[in-house]
N, C-alpha and C positions, 0 to 999 in steps of 0.2 A: 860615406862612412858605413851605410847599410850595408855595400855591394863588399867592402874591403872584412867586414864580420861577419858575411855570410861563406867568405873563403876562409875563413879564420880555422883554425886547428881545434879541433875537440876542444883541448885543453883550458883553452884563452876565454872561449866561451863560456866553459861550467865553471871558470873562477869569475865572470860577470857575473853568471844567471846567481849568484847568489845575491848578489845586490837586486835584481830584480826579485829576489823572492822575501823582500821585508822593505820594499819603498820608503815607507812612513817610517819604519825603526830608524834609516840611515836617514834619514830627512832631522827628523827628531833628534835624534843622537849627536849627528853633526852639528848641531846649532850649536850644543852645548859642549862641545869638543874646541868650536870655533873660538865661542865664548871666553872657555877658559885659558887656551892657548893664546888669545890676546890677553886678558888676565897676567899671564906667566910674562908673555913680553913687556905688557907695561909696568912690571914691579922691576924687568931686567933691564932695559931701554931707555925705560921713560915715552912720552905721547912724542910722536915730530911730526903729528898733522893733527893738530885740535885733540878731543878727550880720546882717540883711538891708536893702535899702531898701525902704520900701515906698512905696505911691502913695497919697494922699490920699483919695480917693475910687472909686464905680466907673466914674464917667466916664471918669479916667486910665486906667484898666484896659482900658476899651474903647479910648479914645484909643493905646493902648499895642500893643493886641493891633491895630487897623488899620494900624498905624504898619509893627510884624514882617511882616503880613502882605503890604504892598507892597511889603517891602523884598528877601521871599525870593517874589515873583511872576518878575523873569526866572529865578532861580536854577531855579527849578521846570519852567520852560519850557526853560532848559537840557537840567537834565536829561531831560525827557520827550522831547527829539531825540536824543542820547544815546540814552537806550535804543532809538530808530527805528533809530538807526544800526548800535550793534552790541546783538545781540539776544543778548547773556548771561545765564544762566540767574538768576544773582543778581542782575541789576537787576531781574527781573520783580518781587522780593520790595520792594524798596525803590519 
């Protein structure tokens, strides 16, 4: 997978390198994205595996995880001007 993003196009790359420039934001964020969005499905669903919802397959799971992933892409860009802007000691950690 290194070899295939190191041929990667400009492009494909500086829409990552944004997740790599706030790890702990998107760590953090997702949990609570995850959280809530099972939240939403079990008020719409109902549990069909003990107190959680789960996803059919691992497809969904991928489907799932690119879905989070776009969703907190500006949130991360956000923040990573943010920290350009004021340079506090605790956002270098997030």
């Amino acid at each position: 997978m290194l070899v295939a993003l190191e041929r990667a196009p400009a492009a494909l790359t500086s829409l990552l390198a944004v997740f790599g420039g706030a790890p702990l934001f998107f760590y953090i964020v997702h949990l609570f994205l995850l959280g809530a969005a099972n939240r939403i499905c079990l008020a719409i669903w109902g549990p069909n595996q003990g107190d959680y919802f789960s996803l059919p397959n691992m497809a969904w799971i991928w489907l799932a995880a690119m879905l989070c992933a776009a969703l907190l892409w500006l949130p991360c860009k956000a923040f990573i001007a943010l920290k350009a802007r004021r340079p506090h000691p605790i956002l270098s950690y997030l």
